[in-house]
C-alpha positions, 0 to 999 in steps of 0.5 A: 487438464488439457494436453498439447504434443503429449505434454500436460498443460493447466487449463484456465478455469472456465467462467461461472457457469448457470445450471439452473434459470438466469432469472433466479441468479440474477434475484440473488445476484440483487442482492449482492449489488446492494451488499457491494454499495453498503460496504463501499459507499456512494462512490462505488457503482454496482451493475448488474446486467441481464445479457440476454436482453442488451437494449435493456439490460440493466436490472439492478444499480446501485449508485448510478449518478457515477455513470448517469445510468439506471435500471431498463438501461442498455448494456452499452453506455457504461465506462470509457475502457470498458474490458468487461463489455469488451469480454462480453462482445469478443467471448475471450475471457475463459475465467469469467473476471476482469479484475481492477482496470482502469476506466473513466466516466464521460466527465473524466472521472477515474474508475477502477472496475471489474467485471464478473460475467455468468454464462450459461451451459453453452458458454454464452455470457448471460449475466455480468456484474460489474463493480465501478469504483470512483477514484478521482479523489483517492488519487488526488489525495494521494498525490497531496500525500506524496508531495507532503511526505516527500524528503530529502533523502540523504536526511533520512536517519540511518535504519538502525537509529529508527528503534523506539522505546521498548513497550511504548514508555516515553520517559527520559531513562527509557529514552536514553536507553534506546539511544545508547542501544542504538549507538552500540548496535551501530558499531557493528561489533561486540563491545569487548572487540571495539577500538576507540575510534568505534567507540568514538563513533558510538558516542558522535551517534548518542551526541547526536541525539541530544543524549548528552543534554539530559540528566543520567546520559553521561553516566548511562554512556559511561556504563554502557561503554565501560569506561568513565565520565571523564572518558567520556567527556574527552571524547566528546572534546576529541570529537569537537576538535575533530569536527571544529574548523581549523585555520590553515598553517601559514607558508 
């Protein structure tokens, strides 16, 4: 914990740094490479790079067609946007990660990368792990998405109208039952304080889901509003007169 003009400030954590030889971290690090590439496919690069030797510092790589580069390469080459060489050169980055930015290859393909730099008792950068993921055609994709799900916004169906039928089950009794629960959780009050314009409302919303198609919805309405058939049904013709064009009265 470092101070400044008496006050104590939290220091950035330092970046990894190597005790022992480099050349036993970069054996294990190997293996991390290809444990990194199994788990993402051939559309994540993995780097590993011996520092200490940038004319050739390209130990270990796993799916190198992404950059077009290989083992013995040099550390420049790599991705357009490159932060992590660009910490490596400047020795800026105390934590030692530069995590998810965006970088490209020559052709235009669109990388996210990170780049993990080791540095040794001194605070010299002598190993860098980098992870390049391509996502051209997950960005692609992801606009065929957008596009494909997109709606008009006012046809979106009110929050309280999106239950499902409890533990799955699909047929008509238990449909008919989350439409009319729906229905009365909509009126926003408990059944005993509602009016007959809340319970007009209640009974547009159930009409509105066919609930009065299926067989058993008028008499599951009439219970649940504790009124009769024939209420209901008035108030289905109500809502109809309501909402049926009328021809304006004449001078």
């Amino acid at each position: 914990m470092a101070t400044h003009n008496g006050h104590q400030t939290h220091a950035e954590p330092l970046a990894p740094r190597i005790k022992g030889s480099a050349d036993d971290y970069l054996a294990i690090l190997k293996l991390v490479v290809d444990g990194i590439a199994a788990m993402f496919g051939n559309g994540c690069e993995v780097v590993l790079h011996d520092i200490r030797n940038p004319d050739h510092s390209i130990v270990a790589i796993a799916n190198g067609h992404i950059t077009g580069r290989k083992v013995g390469g040099p550390i420049i080459g790599g991705p357009v946007g490159d932060k992590g060489l660009g910490s490596i050169l400047e020795r800026a980055n105390q934590t030692g990660i530069v995590a998810n930015y965006a970088t490209r290859t020559r052709d235009g393909r669109t990388l996210k990368s990170t780049s993990v730099v080791f540095h040794n008792t001194r605070g010299a950068p002598v190993i860098a792990l980098c992870v390049n993921f391509d996502i051209t055609e997950l960005r692609r994709a992801s606009q065929i998405l957008t596009t494909f799900t997109s709606v008009d916004s006012n046809s979106e169906p009110p929050a309280e109208s999106r239950q499902q039928p409890e533990n799955g089950k699909t047929d008509v009794n238990a449909v008919i039952k989350c439409i009319v629960d729906e229905a009365l959780v909509a009126m926003g009050k408990p059944l005993h304080a509602a009016d007959k314009e809340e319970k007009l409302k209640a009974i547009k919303a159930m009409h509105a889901q066919g609930l009065f198609l299926v067989k058993g919805g008028v008499d599951y309405a009439a219970r649940a509003l504790g009124v009769s058939r024939f209420t209901i049904y008035n108030y289905l013709k109500e809502l109809q007169f309501r909402e049926s064009p009328r021809d304006n009265p004449r001078d």
